[in-house]
C-alpha positions in Angstrom: -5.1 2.5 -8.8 -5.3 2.7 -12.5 -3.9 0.0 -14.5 -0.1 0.6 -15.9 0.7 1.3 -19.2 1.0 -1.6 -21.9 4.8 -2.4 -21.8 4.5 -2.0 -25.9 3.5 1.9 -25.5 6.3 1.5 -23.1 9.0 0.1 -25.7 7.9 2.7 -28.7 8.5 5.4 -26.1 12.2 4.1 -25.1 12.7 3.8 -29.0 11.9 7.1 -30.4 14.1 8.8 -27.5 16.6 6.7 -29.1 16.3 7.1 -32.7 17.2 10.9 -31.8 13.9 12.5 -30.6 13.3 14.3 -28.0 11.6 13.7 -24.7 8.7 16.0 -26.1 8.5 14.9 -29.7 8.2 11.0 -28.2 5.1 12.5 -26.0 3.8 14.4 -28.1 3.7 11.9 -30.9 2.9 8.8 -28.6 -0.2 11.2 -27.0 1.2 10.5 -23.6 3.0 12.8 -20.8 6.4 13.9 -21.1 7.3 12.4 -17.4 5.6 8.9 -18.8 9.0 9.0 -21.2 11.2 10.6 -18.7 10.3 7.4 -16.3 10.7 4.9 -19.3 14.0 6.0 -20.0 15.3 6.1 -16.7 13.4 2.5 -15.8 15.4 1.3 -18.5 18.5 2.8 -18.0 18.2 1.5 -14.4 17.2 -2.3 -14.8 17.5 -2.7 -18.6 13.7 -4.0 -18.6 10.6 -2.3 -19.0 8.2 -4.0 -16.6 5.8 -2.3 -14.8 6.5 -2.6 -10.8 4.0 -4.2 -8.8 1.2 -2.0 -7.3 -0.6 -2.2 -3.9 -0.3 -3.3 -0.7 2.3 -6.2 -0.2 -0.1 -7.4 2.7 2.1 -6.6 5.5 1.1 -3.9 8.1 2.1 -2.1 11.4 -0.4 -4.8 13.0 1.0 -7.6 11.7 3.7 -8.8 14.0 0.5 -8.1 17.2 -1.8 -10.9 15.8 -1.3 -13.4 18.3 -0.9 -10.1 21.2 -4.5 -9.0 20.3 -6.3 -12.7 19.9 -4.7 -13.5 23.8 -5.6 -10.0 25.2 -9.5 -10.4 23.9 -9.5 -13.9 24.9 -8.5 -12.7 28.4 -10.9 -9.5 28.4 -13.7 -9.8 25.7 -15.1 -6.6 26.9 -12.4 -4.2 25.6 -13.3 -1.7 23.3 -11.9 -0.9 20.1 -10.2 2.4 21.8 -8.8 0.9 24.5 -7.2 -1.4 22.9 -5.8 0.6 20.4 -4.7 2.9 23.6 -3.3 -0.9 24.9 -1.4 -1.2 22.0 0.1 2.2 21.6 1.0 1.8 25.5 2.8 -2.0 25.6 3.7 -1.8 21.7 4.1 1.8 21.0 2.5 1.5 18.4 0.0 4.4 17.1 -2.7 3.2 15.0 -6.1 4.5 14.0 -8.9 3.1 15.9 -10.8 2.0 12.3 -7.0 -0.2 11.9 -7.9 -2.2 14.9 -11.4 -2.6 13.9 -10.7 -4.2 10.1 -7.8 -6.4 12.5 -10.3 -7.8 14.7 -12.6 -8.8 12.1 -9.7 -10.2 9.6 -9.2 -12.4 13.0 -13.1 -12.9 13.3 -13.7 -11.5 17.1 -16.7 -9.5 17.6 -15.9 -6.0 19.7 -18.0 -3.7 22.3 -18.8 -0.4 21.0 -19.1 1.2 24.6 -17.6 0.5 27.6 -19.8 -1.8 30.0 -21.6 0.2 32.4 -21.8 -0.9 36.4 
């Protein structure tokens, strides 16, 4: 994600539409895009400020509120896969995650998974 625009660049913008220019003229003269002044005018119409919002993940996820769920059901069986306990989890939680999703969980939690099933 690229880094947002200065909130000066953001102010001269909101300015120029004021003194009278238009959307175009402001981009034009500021060398930025016309929706970069469409959205500055609106953000400041809307809350009066001209802060950029806050990018990225908020750290919160679909497997957030399983933690605990997926620490007890490896505890129990430490020779799950990674497939069948994202089948496990889309069965008792109905919730459908990709199988890379429960991978990164499992090592955020630091517990080691089979890559096959366990033969006979």
């Amino acid at each position: 994600m690229g880094k947002p625009h200065p909130v000066e660049l953001r102010a001269r913008a909101v300015a120029l539409v004021e003194q009278g220019n238009t959307h175009t003229e402001a981009a034009r003269r500021l060398c930025v895009s016309i929706k970069f002044v469409n959205d500055m005018v609106r953000l400041k119409r809307e809350t009066g400020a001209l802060r950029p919002k806050p990018q990225g993940n908020p750290g919160r996820g679909k497997l957030t509120d399983v933690k605990g769920w997926v620490q007890r059901r490896m505890a129990a069986r430490p020779d799950l896969t990674i497939d069948e306990l994202t089948a496990d989890l889309a069965a008792e939680h109905d919730l459908k995650v990709h199988r890379s999703s429960v991978g990164r969980l499992l090592l955020r939690l630091g517990l080691s998974h089979k890559k096959r099933p366990s033969g006979p």
